[in-house]
C-alpha positions in Angstrom: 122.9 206.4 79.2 119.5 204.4 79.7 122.1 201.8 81.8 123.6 204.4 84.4 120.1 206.4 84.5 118.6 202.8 85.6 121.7 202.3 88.2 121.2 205.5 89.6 117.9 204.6 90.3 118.2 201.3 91.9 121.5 202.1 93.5 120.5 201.8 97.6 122.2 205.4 98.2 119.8 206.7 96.0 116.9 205.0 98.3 114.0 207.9 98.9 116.2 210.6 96.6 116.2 209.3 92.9 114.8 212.1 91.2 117.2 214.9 93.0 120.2 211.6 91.3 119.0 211.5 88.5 118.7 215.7 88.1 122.2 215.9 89.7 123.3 213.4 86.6 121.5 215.3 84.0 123.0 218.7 85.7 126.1 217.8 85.7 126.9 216.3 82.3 124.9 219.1 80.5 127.5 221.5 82.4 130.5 220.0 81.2 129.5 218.9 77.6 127.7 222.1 76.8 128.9 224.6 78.9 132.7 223.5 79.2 132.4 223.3 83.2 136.1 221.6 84.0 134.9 220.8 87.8 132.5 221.1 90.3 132.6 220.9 94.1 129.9 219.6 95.9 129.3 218.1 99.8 130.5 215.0 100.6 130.6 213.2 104.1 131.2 216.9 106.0 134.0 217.9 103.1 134.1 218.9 99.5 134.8 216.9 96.5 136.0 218.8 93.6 134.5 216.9 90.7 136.7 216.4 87.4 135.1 216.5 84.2 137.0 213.5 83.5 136.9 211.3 86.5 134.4 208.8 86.9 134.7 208.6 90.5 134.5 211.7 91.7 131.3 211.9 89.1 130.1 208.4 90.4 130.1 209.6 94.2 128.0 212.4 92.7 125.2 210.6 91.4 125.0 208.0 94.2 125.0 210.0 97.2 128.7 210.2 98.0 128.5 206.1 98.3 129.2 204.9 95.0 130.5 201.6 96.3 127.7 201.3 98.8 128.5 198.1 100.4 132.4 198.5 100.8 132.0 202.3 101.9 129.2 201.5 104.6 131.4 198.8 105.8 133.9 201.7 106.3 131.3 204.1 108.1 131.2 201.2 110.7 134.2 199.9 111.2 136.7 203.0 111.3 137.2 205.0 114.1 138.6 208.1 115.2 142.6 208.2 115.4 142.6 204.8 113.2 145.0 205.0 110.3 144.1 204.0 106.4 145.8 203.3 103.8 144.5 204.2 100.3 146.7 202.2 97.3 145.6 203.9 94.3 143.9 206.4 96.0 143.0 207.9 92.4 141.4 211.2 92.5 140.5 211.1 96.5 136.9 209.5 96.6 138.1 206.4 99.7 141.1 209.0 100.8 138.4 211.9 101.9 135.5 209.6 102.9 138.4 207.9 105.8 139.4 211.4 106.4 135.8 212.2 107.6 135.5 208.9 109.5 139.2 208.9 110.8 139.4 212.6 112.0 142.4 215.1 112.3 143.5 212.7 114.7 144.0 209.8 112.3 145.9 209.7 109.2 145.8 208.3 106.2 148.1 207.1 103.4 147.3 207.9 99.7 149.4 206.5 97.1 148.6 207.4 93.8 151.4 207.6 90.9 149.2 208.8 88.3 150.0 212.0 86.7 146.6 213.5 86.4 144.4 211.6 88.8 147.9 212.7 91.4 147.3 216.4 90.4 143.2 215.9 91.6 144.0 214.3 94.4 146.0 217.0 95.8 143.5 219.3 94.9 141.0 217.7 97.0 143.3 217.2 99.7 144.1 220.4 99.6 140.5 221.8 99.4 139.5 220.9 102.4 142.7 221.2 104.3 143.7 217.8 105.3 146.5 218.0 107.2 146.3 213.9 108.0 146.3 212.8 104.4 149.9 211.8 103.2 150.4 211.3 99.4 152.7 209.5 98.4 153.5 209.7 94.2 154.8 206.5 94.5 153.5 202.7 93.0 153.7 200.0 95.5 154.9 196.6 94.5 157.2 193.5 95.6 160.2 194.9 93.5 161.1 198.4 94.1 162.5 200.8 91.6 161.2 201.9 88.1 158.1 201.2 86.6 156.6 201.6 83.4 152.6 202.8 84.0 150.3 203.1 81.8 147.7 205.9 81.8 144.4 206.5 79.8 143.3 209.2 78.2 140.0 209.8 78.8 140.0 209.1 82.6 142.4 209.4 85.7 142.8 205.6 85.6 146.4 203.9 85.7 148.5 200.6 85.9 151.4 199.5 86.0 152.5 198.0 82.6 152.8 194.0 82.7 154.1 193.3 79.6 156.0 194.7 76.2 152.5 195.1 74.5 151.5 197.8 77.6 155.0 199.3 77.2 154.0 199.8 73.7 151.5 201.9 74.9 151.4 206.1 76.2 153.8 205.1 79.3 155.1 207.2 82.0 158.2 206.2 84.0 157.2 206.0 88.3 159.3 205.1 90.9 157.7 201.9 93.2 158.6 200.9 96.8 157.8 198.2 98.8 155.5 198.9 101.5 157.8 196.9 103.9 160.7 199.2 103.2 158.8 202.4 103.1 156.5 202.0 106.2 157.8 199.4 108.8 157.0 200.5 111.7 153.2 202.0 110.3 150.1 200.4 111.9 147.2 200.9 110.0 143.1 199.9 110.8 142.4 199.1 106.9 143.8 199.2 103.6 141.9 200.0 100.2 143.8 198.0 97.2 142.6 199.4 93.7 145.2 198.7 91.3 144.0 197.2 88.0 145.0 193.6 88.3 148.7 194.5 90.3 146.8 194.0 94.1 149.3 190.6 94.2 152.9 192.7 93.8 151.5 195.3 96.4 150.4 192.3 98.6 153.8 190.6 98.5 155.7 193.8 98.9 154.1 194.3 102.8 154.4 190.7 103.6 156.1 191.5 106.9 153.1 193.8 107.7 150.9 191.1 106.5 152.4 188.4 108.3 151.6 190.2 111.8 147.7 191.1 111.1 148.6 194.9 109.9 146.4 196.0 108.7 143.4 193.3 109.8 141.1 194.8 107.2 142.3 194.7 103.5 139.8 195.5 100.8 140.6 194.3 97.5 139.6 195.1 93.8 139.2 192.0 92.9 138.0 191.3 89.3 140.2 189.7 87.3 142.2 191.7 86.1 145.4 189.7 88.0 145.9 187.8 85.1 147.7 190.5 83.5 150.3 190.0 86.2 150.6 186.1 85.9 148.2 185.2 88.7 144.6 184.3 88.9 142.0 184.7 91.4 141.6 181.3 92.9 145.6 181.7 93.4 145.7 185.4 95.1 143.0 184.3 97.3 145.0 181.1 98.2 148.0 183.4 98.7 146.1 185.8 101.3 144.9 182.4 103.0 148.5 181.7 103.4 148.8 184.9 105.0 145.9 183.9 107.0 143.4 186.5 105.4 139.8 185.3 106.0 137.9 186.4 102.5 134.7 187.6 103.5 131.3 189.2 102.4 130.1 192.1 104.3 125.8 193.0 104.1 125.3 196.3 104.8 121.5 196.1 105.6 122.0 193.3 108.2 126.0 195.1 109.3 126.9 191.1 109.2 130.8 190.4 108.3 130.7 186.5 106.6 133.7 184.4 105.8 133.5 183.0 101.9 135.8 180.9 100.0 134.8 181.8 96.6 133.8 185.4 96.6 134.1 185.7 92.4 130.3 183.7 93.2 129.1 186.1 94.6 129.3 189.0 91.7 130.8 191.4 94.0 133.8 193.6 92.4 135.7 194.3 95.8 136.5 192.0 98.8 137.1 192.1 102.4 140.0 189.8 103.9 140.4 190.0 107.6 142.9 188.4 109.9 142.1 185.6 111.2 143.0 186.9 114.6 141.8 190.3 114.3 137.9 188.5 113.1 136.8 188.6 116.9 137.4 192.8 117.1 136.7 193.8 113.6 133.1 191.9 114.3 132.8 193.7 117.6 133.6 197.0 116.0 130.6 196.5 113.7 128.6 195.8 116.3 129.3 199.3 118.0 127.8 200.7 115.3 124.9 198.6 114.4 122.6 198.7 110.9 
Protein backbone atom coordinates (compact mmCIF):
# COMPACT_ATOMS: atom_id res chain seq x y z
CA UNK A 1 0.00 0.00 0.00
CA UNK A 2 2.81 2.46 1.18
CA UNK A 3 4.26 1.80 -2.75
CA UNK A 4 1.02 2.91 -4.73
CA UNK A 5 0.16 5.67 -1.91
CA UNK A 6 3.84 7.01 -2.77
CA UNK A 7 3.06 6.66 -6.74
CA UNK A 8 0.03 8.40 -6.39
CA UNK A 9 1.76 11.10 -5.04
CA UNK A 10 4.54 11.58 -7.37
CA UNK A 11 2.65 10.55 -10.35
CA UNK A 12 2.71 14.07 -12.66
CA UNK A 13 -1.37 13.80 -13.06
CA UNK A 14 -1.52 14.12 -9.53
CA UNK A 15 0.68 17.49 -9.82
CA UNK A 16 -1.21 20.27 -7.45
CA UNK A 17 -4.13 17.50 -6.50
CA UNK A 18 -2.48 14.73 -4.23
CA UNK A 19 -4.41 14.93 -1.32
CA UNK A 20 -8.07 14.85 -3.33
CA UNK A 21 -5.63 11.18 -5.04
CA UNK A 22 -4.82 9.91 -2.37
CA UNK A 23 -8.64 10.45 -0.52
CA UNK A 24 -10.12 9.16 -3.94
CA UNK A 25 -7.67 5.93 -3.27
CA UNK A 26 -8.62 5.58 0.33
CA UNK A 27 -12.47 6.09 -0.80
CA UNK A 28 -12.60 3.87 -3.04
CA UNK A 29 -10.99 0.70 -1.66
CA UNK A 30 -12.74 1.15 1.68
CA UNK A 31 -16.08 1.05 -0.52
CA UNK A 32 -15.42 -2.12 -2.18
CA UNK A 33 -13.64 -4.07 0.72
CA UNK A 34 -15.97 -2.99 3.38
CA UNK A 35 -19.00 -2.02 1.88
CA UNK A 36 -19.11 -4.57 -1.16
CA UNK A 37 -19.41 -1.50 -3.72
CA UNK A 38 -19.02 -3.83 -7.24
CA UNK A 39 -18.41 -0.40 -9.32
CA UNK A 40 -18.24 3.14 -9.47
CA UNK A 41 -18.61 5.74 -12.18
CA UNK A 42 -16.80 8.73 -12.11
CA UNK A 43 -15.69 11.69 -14.91
CA UNK A 44 -13.23 10.98 -17.17
CA UNK A 45 -12.03 13.17 -20.28
CA UNK A 46 -15.89 14.59 -20.74
CA UNK A 47 -17.36 10.73 -20.33
CA UNK A 48 -17.90 8.25 -17.48
CA UNK A 49 -15.79 5.39 -16.51
CA UNK A 50 -17.62 2.77 -14.72
CA UNK A 51 -14.94 1.50 -12.31
CA UNK A 52 -14.74 -2.45 -11.57
CA UNK A 53 -13.98 -3.57 -8.29
CA UNK A 54 -11.60 -5.82 -9.95
CA UNK A 55 -9.94 -3.91 -12.72
CA UNK A 56 -6.84 -2.28 -12.10
CA UNK A 57 -7.21 0.07 -14.86
CA UNK A 58 -10.16 1.48 -14.59
CA UNK A 59 -9.03 1.91 -10.67
CA UNK A 60 -5.60 3.26 -11.84
CA UNK A 61 -7.20 6.03 -14.15
CA UNK A 62 -9.02 6.84 -10.85
CA UNK A 63 -6.22 7.58 -8.68
CA UNK A 64 -4.13 9.42 -11.31
CA UNK A 65 -6.41 11.73 -12.74
CA UNK A 66 -7.80 9.77 -15.73
CA UNK A 67 -3.96 9.64 -17.00
CA UNK A 68 -2.63 6.60 -15.52
CA UNK A 69 -0.06 6.18 -18.36
CA UNK A 70 0.81 9.90 -18.35
CA UNK A 71 3.34 10.06 -20.98
CA UNK A 72 1.70 7.64 -23.63
CA UNK A 73 -1.87 9.26 -23.01
CA UNK A 74 -0.59 12.98 -23.26
CA UNK A 75 1.06 11.92 -26.38
CA UNK A 76 -2.50 10.90 -27.42
CA UNK A 77 -4.17 14.35 -26.27
CA UNK A 78 -1.77 15.85 -28.92
CA UNK A 79 -1.53 13.99 -31.65
CA UNK A 80 -5.22 12.65 -32.34
CA UNK A 81 -7.65 14.62 -33.97
CA UNK A 82 -11.10 14.81 -34.65
CA UNK A 83 -12.54 12.19 -37.40
CA UNK A 84 -9.03 10.18 -36.87
CA UNK A 85 -9.57 6.50 -36.40
CA UNK A 86 -7.80 4.24 -33.48
CA UNK A 87 -7.40 1.11 -32.93
CA UNK A 88 -7.35 -0.34 -29.44
CA UNK A 89 -5.78 -4.31 -29.35
CA UNK A 90 -6.58 -5.40 -26.00
CA UNK A 91 -8.72 -2.67 -25.30
CA UNK A 92 -9.34 -4.44 -21.76
CA UNK A 93 -11.98 -2.76 -19.75
CA UNK A 94 -12.17 0.62 -22.03
CA UNK A 95 -9.56 3.02 -20.21
CA UNK A 96 -7.33 3.95 -24.12
CA UNK A 97 -10.86 3.03 -26.09
CA UNK A 98 -12.89 6.07 -24.16
CA UNK A 99 -10.06 8.45 -23.71
CA UNK A 100 -9.70 8.31 -28.11
CA UNK A 101 -13.32 8.43 -28.05
CA UNK A 102 -13.13 11.86 -26.35
CA UNK A 103 -10.19 13.03 -28.48
CA UNK A 104 -11.54 11.41 -31.82
CA UNK A 105 -15.20 12.57 -31.64
CA UNK A 106 -18.50 11.06 -32.98
CA UNK A 107 -16.90 11.68 -36.13
CA UNK A 108 -14.00 9.28 -35.67
CA UNK A 109 -14.10 5.68 -34.83
CA UNK A 110 -12.42 3.50 -33.02
CA UNK A 111 -11.62 -0.32 -32.97
CA UNK A 112 -11.63 -2.25 -29.68
CA UNK A 113 -10.58 -5.71 -29.62
CA UNK A 114 -10.85 -7.37 -26.60
CA UNK A 115 -11.47 -11.29 -26.30
CA UNK A 116 -11.60 -11.49 -22.63
CA UNK A 117 -14.64 -12.73 -21.09
CA UNK A 118 -14.94 -10.47 -18.25
CA UNK A 119 -12.75 -7.48 -19.05
CA UNK A 120 -15.25 -7.86 -22.76
CA UNK A 121 -18.42 -7.74 -20.57
CA UNK A 122 -16.81 -4.07 -18.94
CA UNK A 123 -15.93 -2.82 -21.84
CA UNK A 124 -19.30 -2.93 -23.26
CA UNK A 125 -20.56 -1.45 -20.33
CA UNK A 126 -18.57 1.56 -20.68
CA UNK A 127 -19.18 1.78 -24.22
CA UNK A 128 -22.37 1.51 -23.66
CA UNK A 129 -22.56 4.09 -20.73
CA UNK A 130 -21.83 6.79 -22.39
CA UNK A 131 -23.37 5.94 -25.74
CA UNK A 132 -20.57 5.54 -28.19
CA UNK A 133 -21.85 4.98 -31.18
CA UNK A 134 -18.04 5.11 -32.91
CA UNK A 135 -16.51 2.43 -30.76
CA UNK A 136 -16.61 -1.01 -32.57
CA UNK A 137 -15.78 -4.15 -30.39
CA UNK A 138 -14.63 -6.69 -31.73
CA UNK A 139 -14.47 -10.19 -29.27
CA UNK A 140 -11.96 -11.28 -31.31
CA UNK A 141 -7.75 -11.91 -30.63
CA UNK A 142 -5.60 -10.61 -33.34
CA UNK A 143 -2.62 -12.67 -34.48
CA UNK A 144 -0.57 -13.89 -37.70
CA UNK A 145 -2.58 -17.29 -37.77
CA UNK A 146 -6.24 -16.98 -37.67
CA UNK A 147 -8.61 -19.43 -36.12
CA UNK A 148 -8.76 -20.86 -32.44
CA UNK A 149 -6.98 -19.91 -29.62
CA UNK A 150 -6.48 -21.03 -26.34
CA UNK A 151 -6.43 -17.68 -23.78
CA UNK A 152 -5.69 -17.60 -20.61
CA UNK A 153 -7.56 -15.44 -18.04
CA UNK A 154 -6.84 -14.47 -14.34
CA UNK A 155 -8.87 -14.55 -11.71
CA UNK A 156 -8.47 -11.70 -9.78
CA UNK A 157 -8.28 -9.09 -12.67
CA UNK A 158 -9.74 -8.50 -16.28
CA UNK A 159 -6.20 -9.40 -17.66
CA UNK A 160 -5.81 -12.06 -20.58
CA UNK A 161 -3.27 -13.79 -23.07
CA UNK A 162 -3.19 -15.91 -25.41
CA UNK A 163 -1.66 -19.19 -24.21
CA UNK A 164 2.02 -19.84 -25.74
CA UNK A 165 2.61 -23.07 -24.63
CA UNK A 166 1.20 -26.61 -23.03
CA UNK A 167 2.08 -25.29 -19.47
CA UNK A 168 -0.51 -22.10 -20.15
CA UNK A 169 -2.98 -24.60 -21.67
CA UNK A 170 -2.72 -26.32 -18.41
CA UNK A 171 -4.07 -23.48 -17.04
CA UNK A 172 -8.14 -21.91 -16.58
CA UNK A 173 -8.36 -21.54 -20.64
CA UNK A 174 -11.03 -20.28 -22.61
CA UNK A 175 -11.38 -21.17 -26.35
CA UNK A 176 -11.41 -17.41 -28.76
CA UNK A 177 -11.51 -17.15 -32.18
CA UNK A 178 -8.37 -14.81 -33.73
CA UNK A 179 -8.14 -13.04 -37.08
CA UNK A 180 -5.60 -11.39 -38.84
CA UNK A 181 -5.93 -7.75 -39.00
CA UNK A 182 -5.00 -7.97 -42.76
CA UNK A 183 -8.08 -10.20 -43.50
CA UNK A 184 -10.42 -8.56 -41.22
CA UNK A 185 -9.79 -4.80 -41.95
CA UNK A 186 -8.10 -4.18 -45.46
CA UNK A 187 -9.26 -1.39 -46.58
CA UNK A 188 -9.26 0.41 -42.74
CA UNK A 189 -7.01 3.46 -42.28
CA UNK A 190 -6.38 4.25 -38.87
CA UNK A 191 -4.23 7.51 -37.06
CA UNK A 192 -2.76 5.10 -34.19
CA UNK A 193 -2.84 1.84 -32.79
CA UNK A 194 -2.53 0.81 -28.92
CA UNK A 195 -0.88 -2.91 -28.70
CA UNK A 196 -1.38 -4.29 -25.03
CA UNK A 197 -1.25 -7.90 -25.24
CA UNK A 198 0.98 -9.57 -22.72
CA UNK A 199 4.02 -10.57 -24.63
CA UNK A 200 1.82 -11.61 -28.16
CA UNK A 201 2.32 -7.64 -29.68
CA UNK A 202 4.71 -9.72 -32.50
CA UNK A 203 1.74 -12.28 -33.87
CA UNK A 204 -0.63 -9.11 -34.04
CA UNK A 205 2.23 -7.18 -35.74
CA UNK A 206 2.85 -9.79 -38.40
CA UNK A 207 -0.81 -10.45 -38.96
CA UNK A 208 -1.29 -6.53 -40.44
CA UNK A 209 1.91 -6.62 -42.32
CA UNK A 210 0.16 -5.36 -45.40
CA UNK A 211 -1.18 -2.42 -43.27
CA UNK A 212 2.19 -2.10 -41.95
CA UNK A 213 4.07 -2.25 -44.93
CA UNK A 214 2.18 1.08 -46.31
CA UNK A 215 2.60 3.38 -43.01
CA UNK A 216 -1.11 2.42 -41.63
CA UNK A 217 -1.33 3.24 -38.95
CA UNK A 218 2.01 5.72 -38.60
CA UNK A 219 1.67 5.67 -34.86
CA UNK A 220 1.83 2.24 -33.09
CA UNK A 221 2.20 2.14 -29.36
CA UNK A 222 3.53 -0.88 -27.92
CA UNK A 223 3.58 -2.71 -24.57
CA UNK A 224 6.76 -3.53 -24.58
CA UNK A 225 8.25 -5.27 -21.51
CA UNK A 226 9.34 -8.47 -22.07
CA UNK A 227 6.96 -10.41 -21.93
CA UNK A 228 7.63 -11.57 -25.90
CA UNK A 229 9.60 -14.17 -24.81
CA UNK A 230 6.73 -16.20 -24.04
CA UNK A 231 6.05 -16.19 -27.82
CA UNK A 232 9.69 -17.17 -28.97
CA UNK A 233 10.93 -13.61 -29.59
CA UNK A 234 12.83 -11.04 -27.71
CA UNK A 235 12.98 -7.41 -27.64
CA UNK A 236 16.02 -6.60 -29.44
CA UNK A 237 14.41 -8.91 -32.27
CA UNK A 238 10.64 -7.34 -32.39
CA UNK A 239 12.27 -4.04 -32.50
CA UNK A 240 14.54 -5.20 -35.40
CA UNK A 241 11.38 -6.56 -37.00
CA UNK A 242 9.39 -3.15 -36.78
CA UNK A 243 12.72 -1.58 -38.28
CA UNK A 244 12.20 -3.82 -41.14
CA UNK A 245 8.89 -2.55 -41.42
CA UNK A 246 10.45 0.84 -41.22
CA UNK A 247 8.99 1.72 -37.74
CA UNK A 248 11.15 4.50 -36.12
CA UNK A 249 11.22 3.47 -32.11
CA UNK A 250 10.87 6.57 -30.44
CA UNK A 251 10.54 8.41 -26.90
CA UNK A 252 7.97 10.95 -26.51
CA UNK A 253 8.46 13.89 -23.38
CA UNK A 254 5.43 15.16 -22.49
CA UNK A 255 6.71 18.38 -20.64
CA UNK A 256 8.83 19.45 -23.62
CA UNK A 257 5.77 17.75 -26.43
CA UNK A 258 9.24 16.47 -28.21
CA UNK A 259 8.85 13.04 -30.24
CA UNK A 260 12.75 11.45 -30.25
CA UNK A 261 13.98 8.46 -32.29
CA UNK A 262 15.79 5.68 -29.86
CA UNK A 263 17.30 2.46 -30.77
CA UNK A 264 17.28 0.85 -27.41
CA UNK A 265 14.16 1.97 -25.69
CA UNK A 266 14.36 -1.11 -22.81
CA UNK A 267 17.29 1.80 -21.60
CA UNK A 268 15.14 3.98 -21.04
CA UNK A 269 12.75 2.18 -18.20
CA UNK A 270 9.75 3.08 -20.04
CA UNK A 271 6.98 0.17 -20.24
CA UNK A 272 5.28 1.33 -23.59
CA UNK A 273 6.84 2.54 -26.90
CA UNK A 274 6.07 4.73 -29.74
CA UNK A 275 7.15 3.47 -33.37
CA UNK A 276 6.30 5.85 -36.18
CA UNK A 277 6.78 5.49 -39.88
CA UNK A 278 9.47 6.65 -41.14
CA UNK A 279 7.49 8.58 -43.72
CA UNK A 280 4.80 9.64 -41.67
CA UNK A 281 7.80 11.23 -38.82
CA UNK A 282 7.53 14.74 -40.74
CA UNK A 283 3.42 14.99 -40.00
CA UNK A 284 3.11 13.15 -36.77
CA UNK A 285 5.94 15.88 -35.50
CA UNK A 286 3.95 18.66 -37.02
CA UNK A 287 0.74 17.42 -35.37
CA UNK A 288 2.48 17.81 -32.00
CA UNK A 289 3.38 20.99 -32.78
CA UNK A 290 -0.33 22.11 -33.37
CA UNK A 291 -0.85 21.44 -30.01
CA UNK A 292 2.15 22.55 -28.15
CA UNK A 293 3.21 21.66 -24.18
Amino acid sequence: MLATLRLIATHPSNEGRTVAAIADYFKWQLSKRLLGVKHRDFEFHGLKLRCFADSHSASAAMYFNGLPDYREMRFMQRYLRPGDAFLDVGANVGVYTLLAASLVGPEGRIDAFEPGEKALRYLRQNVELNALHQVKVHPLGLSDTPGPWALVETQDDCTATLAASQSDRDEQVAQIDCVKLDEFAPDMNWAMAKLDVEGAEPLVLRGARSHLSRGNPPVLQIEMDGFSKRFGVGTREFIEELRGLRYQTSAYDPSSNALVACDRPWELNIRNVLAVHEQCFPQVVDRLRERPA
